[in-house]
C-alpha positions in Angstrom: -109.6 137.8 162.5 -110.6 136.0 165.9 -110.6 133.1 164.3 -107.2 133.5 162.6 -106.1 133.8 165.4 -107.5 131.1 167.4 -106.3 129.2 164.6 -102.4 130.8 164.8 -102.2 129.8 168.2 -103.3 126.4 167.8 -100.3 126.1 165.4 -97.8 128.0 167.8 -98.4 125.9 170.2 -97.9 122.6 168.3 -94.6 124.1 167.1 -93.6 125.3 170.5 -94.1 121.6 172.0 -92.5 119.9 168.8 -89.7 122.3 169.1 -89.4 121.7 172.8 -89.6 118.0 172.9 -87.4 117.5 170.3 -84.8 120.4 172.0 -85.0 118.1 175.1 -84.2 114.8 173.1 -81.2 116.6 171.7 -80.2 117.7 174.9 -80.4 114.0 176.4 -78.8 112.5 173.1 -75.8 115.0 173.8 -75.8 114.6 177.5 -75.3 110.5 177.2 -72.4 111.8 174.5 -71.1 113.6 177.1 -70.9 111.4 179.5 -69.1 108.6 177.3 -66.5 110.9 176.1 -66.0 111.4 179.4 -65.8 108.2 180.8 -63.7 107.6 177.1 -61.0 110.1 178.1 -60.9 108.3 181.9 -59.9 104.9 180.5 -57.8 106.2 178.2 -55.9 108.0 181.0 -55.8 105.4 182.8 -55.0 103.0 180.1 -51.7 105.3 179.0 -51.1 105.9 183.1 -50.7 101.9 183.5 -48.7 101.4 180.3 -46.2 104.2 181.7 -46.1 102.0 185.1 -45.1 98.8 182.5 -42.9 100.2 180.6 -41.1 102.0 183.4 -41.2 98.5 185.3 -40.0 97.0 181.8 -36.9 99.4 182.3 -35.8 98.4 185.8 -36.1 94.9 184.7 -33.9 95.4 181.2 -31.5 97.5 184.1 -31.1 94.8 186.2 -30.5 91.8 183.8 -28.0 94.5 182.1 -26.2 94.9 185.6 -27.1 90.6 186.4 -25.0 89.9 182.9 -22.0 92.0 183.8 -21.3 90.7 187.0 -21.7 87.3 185.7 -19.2 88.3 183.2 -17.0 89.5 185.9 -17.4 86.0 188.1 -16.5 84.0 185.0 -13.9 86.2 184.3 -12.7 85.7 187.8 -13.6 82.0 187.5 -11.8 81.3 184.5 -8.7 83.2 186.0 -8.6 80.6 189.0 -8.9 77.8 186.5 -6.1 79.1 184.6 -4.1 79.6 187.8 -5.0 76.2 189.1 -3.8 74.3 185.7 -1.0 76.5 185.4 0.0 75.4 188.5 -0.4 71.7 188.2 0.9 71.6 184.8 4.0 73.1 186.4 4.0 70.8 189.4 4.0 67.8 187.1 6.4 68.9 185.0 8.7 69.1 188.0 7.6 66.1 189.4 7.6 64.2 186.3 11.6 65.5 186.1 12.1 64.2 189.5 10.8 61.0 188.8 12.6 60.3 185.9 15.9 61.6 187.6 14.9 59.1 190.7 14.7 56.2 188.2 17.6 56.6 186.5 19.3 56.8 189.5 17.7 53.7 191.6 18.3 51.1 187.6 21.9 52.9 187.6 22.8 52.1 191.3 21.0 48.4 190.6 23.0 48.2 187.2 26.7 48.6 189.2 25.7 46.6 192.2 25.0 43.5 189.5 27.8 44.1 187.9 29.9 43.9 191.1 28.6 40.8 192.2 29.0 39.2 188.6 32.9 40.2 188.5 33.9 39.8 192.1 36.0 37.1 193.5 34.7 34.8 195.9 34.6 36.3 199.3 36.2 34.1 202.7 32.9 34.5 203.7 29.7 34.7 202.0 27.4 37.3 202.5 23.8 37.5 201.9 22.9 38.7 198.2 22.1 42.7 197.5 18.7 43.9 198.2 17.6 46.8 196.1 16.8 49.7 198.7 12.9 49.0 199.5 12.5 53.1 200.3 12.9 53.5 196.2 9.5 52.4 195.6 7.8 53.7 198.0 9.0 57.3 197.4 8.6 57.0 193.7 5.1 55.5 193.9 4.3 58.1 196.3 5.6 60.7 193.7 3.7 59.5 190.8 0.3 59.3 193.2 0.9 62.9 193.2 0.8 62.9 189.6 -2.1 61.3 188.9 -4.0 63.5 191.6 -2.8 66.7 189.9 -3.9 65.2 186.4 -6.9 64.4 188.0 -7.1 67.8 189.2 -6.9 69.3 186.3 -9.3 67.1 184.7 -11.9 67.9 187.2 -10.8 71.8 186.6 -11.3 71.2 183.0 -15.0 69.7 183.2 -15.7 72.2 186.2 -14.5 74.7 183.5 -16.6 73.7 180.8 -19.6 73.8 182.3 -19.4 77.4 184.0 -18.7 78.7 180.6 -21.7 77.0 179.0 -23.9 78.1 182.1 -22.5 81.6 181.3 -23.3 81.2 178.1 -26.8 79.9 178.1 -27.3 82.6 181.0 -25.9 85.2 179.0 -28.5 84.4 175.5 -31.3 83.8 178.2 -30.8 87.2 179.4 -30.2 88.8 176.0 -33.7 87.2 174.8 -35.9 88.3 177.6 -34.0 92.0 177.5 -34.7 91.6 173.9 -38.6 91.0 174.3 -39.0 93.4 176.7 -37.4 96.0 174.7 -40.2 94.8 172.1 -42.9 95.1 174.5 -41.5 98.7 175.7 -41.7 99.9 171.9 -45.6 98.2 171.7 -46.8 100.0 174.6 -45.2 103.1 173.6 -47.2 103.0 170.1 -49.7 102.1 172.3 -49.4 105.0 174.3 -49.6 107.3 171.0 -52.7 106.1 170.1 -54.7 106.8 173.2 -53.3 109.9 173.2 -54.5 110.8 170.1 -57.7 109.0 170.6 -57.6 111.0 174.1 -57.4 114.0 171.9 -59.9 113.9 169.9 -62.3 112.7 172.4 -61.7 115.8 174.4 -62.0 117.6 171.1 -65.3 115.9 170.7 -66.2 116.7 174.0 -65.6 120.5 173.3 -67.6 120.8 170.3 -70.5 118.5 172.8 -70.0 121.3 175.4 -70.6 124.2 172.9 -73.4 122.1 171.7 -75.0 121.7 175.0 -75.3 125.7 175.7 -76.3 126.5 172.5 -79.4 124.3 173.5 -80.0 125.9 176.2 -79.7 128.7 175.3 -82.5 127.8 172.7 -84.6 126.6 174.9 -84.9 129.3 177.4 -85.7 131.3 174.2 -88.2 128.5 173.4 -89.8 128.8 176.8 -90.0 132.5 176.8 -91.4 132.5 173.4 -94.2 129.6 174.3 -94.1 129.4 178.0 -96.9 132.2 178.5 -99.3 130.2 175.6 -99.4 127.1 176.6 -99.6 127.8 180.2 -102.8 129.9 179.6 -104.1 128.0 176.0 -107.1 126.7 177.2 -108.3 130.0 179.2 -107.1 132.1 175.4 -109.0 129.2 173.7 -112.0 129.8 175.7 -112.1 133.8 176.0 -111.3 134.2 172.5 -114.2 131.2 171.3 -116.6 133.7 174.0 -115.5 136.4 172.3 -116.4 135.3 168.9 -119.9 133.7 170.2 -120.9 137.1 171.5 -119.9 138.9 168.1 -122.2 136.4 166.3 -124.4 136.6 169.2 -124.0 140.5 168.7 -124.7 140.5 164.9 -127.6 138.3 165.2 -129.4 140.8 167.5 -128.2 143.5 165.5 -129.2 141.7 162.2 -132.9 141.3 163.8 -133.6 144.9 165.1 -132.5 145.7 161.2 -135.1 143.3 160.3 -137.9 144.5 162.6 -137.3 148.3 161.7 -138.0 147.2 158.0 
């Protein structure tokens, strides 16, 4: 029976320190699982925390080229009004000037037309006079009217071009603006798929790390039972080993003696 249960405690023993080295690997394996799932959730909270900050910054920016495009649709309203003013105006100043003008020459080839005709059917004078002089003021005044003219048309030629090209720098400014609103609407809708997946990857680590938690105290929980189970054995093996091997040597010691006195009373 000694010897049973020397032998017994030899194998308790063995199974306490398997059981308890392998209890503390588990408890290290889920302790570094921990510790990632934790440092998992972290950068994913942060991740989704900076792609909140983009997409909120993607927002102002869409704002402001929404608010950029419709006062540059008001200038170029504006501007277009001026331009319509401005040719309106020298359209209408040409066509009075151009009335004038015409009214001027008629009137300067008429008074040149009777003056000929007057010297061509005249008598001969007592005295002779120089010949007529057309008026020298006519030209000037009717050059100086058609130099106002030209610099009108020329006005309105330069209004024209000056025209053209604030509409096709609204224009370009206008699809510019449209495109970048339209990629950053693209990005906004990325980022917030993005944003669904760590959160469901966030999820299930903290699920995971749940489930590693309950793991963890269930553990030790074992392995105080382990220790109050084993603890007492292997602290005081060798001292059992050895009082329980004395014990059986003085038995067999014991039986020997007692075998012998048997034999000498024979």
């Amino acid at each position: 029976e000694l010897k049973q249960q020397q032998a017994d405690e030899v194998k308790f023993k063995a199974d306490c320190t398997e059981n308890l080295q392998t209890n503390e690997k588990t408890i290290y394996e889920k302790t570094e699982l921990k510790k990632d799932l934790e440092a998992n959730m972290d950068d994913l909270a942060s991740l989704m925390s900076n792609l909140e900050k983009e997409i909120k910054s993607h927002k102002d920016e869409i704002a402001t080229n929404e608010v950029e495009i419709k006062k540059a649709g008001q200038q170029r309203e504006a501007e277009n009004a001026d331009f319509q003013q401005v040719v309106s105006d020298q359209r209408a100043t040409q066509t009075i000037l151009q009335k004038a003008l015409g009214k001027l020459k008629d009137f300067y080839e008429m008074k040149i037309g009777d003056k000929s005709t007057l010297i061509e059917t005249a008598q001969e004078p007592p005295v002779k006079f120089n010949a007529y002089k057309t008026n020298a003021g006519s030209n000037s005044v009717i050059g100086l009217i058609e130099q106002i003219i030209g610099d009108s048309e020329k006005l309105v030629q330069e209004a024209n071009t000056a025209e053209f090209q604030a509409q096709a720098d609204y224009e370009k400014f206008v699809k510019d603006s449209n495109a970048l609103i339209s990629d950053l609407n693209e990005q906004i809708v990325s980022k917030a798929k993005a944003i669904a997946e760590a959160n469901g990857d966030k999820a299930q680590a903290s699920s995971d790390l749940e489930s590693t938690e309950g793991e963890l105290e269930s553990l030790a929980a074992y392995e105080a039972d382990l220790h109050g189970q084993c603890d007492f054995v292997l602290k005081n093996f060798d001292i059992r080993q050895k009082a329980r091997m004395q014990e059986m040597e003085a038995i067999m010691q014991a039986k020997a003696i007692l075998s012998g006195d048997l034999e000498a009373g024979r």
